[in-house]
C-alpha positions as CSV (number, residue, x, y, z in Angstrom):
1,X,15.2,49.1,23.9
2,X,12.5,47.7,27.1
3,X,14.0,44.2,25.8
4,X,17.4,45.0,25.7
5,X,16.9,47.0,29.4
6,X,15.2,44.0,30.8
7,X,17.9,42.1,29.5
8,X,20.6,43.2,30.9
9,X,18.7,43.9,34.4
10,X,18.4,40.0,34.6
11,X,21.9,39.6,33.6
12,X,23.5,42.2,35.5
13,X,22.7,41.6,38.8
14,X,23.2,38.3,39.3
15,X,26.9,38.8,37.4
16,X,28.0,41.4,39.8
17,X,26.8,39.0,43.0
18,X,28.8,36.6,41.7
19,X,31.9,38.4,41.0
20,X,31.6,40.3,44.7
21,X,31.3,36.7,45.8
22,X,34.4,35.2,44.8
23,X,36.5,37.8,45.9
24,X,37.8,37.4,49.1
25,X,36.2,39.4,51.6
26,X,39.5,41.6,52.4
27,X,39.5,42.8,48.8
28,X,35.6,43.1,48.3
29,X,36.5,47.0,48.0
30,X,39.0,46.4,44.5
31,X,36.8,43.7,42.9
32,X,34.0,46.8,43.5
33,X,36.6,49.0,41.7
34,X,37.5,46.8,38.6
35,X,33.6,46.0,38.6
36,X,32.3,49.7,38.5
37,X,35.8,50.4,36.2
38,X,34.9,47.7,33.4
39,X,31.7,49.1,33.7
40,X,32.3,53.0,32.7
41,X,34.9,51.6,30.1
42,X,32.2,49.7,28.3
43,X,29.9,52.7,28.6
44,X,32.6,54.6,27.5
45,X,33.7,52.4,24.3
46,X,30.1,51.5,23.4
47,X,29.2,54.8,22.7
48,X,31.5,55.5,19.9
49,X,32.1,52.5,18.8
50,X,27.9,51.5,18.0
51,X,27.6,53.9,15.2
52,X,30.1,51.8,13.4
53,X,27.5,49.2,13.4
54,X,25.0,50.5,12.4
55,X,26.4,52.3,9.6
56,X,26.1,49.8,7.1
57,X,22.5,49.2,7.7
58,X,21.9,53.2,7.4
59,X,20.2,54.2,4.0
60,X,22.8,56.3,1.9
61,X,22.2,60.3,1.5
62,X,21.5,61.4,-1.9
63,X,23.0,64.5,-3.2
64,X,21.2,65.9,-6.6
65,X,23.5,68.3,-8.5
């Protein structure tokens, strides 16, 4: 997980610079909307979507009858 976090702290911040950058600066406020919306929407996906994979690796429960 500290690899993953430090990860995406390296790859994060320089992204968003560069994606503020290119937008011209009378629309700096909408790219900083679509940024912080793709964002939430990949929070928002991830999280229901990441036990799917991991589901296969999981070790099967065994019911005794």
């Amino acid at each position: 997980m500290a690899l993953c976090g430090v990860g995406f702290g390296f790859f994060q911040a320089p992204n968003n610079r560069a994606i503020m950058n290119s937008a011209p600066h009378a629309r700096s406020g909408v790219a900083g909307g679509m940024l912080s919306a793709a964002r939430l929407l990949g929070q928002t996906l991830g999280a229901p979507v990441s036990p799917f994979c991991f589901a296969p690796a999981a070790p099967q429960a065994q019911t005794s009858r």
